[in-house]
N, C-alpha and C positions, 0 to 999 in steps of 0.2 A: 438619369445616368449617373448622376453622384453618387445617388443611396446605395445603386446596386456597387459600384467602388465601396464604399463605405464600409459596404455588409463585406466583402471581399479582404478587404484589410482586416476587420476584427474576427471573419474568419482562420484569415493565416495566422494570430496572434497566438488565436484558443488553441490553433493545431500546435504552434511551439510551443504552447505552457503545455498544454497536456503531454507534449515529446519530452520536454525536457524533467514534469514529473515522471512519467513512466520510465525515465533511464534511469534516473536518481531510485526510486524504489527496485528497479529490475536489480542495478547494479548493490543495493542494501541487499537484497532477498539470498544475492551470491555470496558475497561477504559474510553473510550470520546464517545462512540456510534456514533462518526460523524466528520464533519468537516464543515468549514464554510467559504466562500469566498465573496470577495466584488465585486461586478456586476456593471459595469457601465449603469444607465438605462436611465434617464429624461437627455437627449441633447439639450438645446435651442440655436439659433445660429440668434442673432436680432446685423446688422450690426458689429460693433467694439466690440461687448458683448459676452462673451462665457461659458455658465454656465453647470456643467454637476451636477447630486447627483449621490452617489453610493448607493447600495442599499446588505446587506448582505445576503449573502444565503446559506444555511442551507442544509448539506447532511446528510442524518442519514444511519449508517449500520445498520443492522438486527443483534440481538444479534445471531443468529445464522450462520450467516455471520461471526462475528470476532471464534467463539467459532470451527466453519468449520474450518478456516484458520489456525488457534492455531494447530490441531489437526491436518492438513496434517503436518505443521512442525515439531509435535514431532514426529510425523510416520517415517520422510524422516531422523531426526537428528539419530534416532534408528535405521535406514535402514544402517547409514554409517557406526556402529561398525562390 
């Protein structure tokens, strides 16, 4: 009878870490609607010479994407009490 208490406590822990990640990201994704990274794209390669440019690229979430994600977290953080 412990274990299964046991299993049940570190169950409701993981649901409040993962609630309280998924608000923290939901509520990031609303704030910056995106994210952006540098792309290595134009490679030249003439003998001893070696040029490359980056090129930045641009991810955008859906506001309803970050406002989704926000709201399973506060779901899963209320689920732990």
């Amino acid at each position: 009878m412990s274990e299964t208490k046991s299993y049940v406590v570190h169950q409701k822990e993981a649901y409040g870490l993962l609630g309280a990640l998924l608000l923290a990201l939901g509520l990031l994704a609303l704030a910056y609607g995106g994210f952006s990274y540098a792309g290595e794209t134009d490679r030249v390669n003439v003998g001893p010479v070696h040029t490359a440019a980056q090129e930045k690229q641009r991810v955008n979430i859906p506001l309803w994407a970050g406002v989704g994600v926000a709201i399973v977290g506060v779901v899963l953080l209320a689920r732990e009490e």
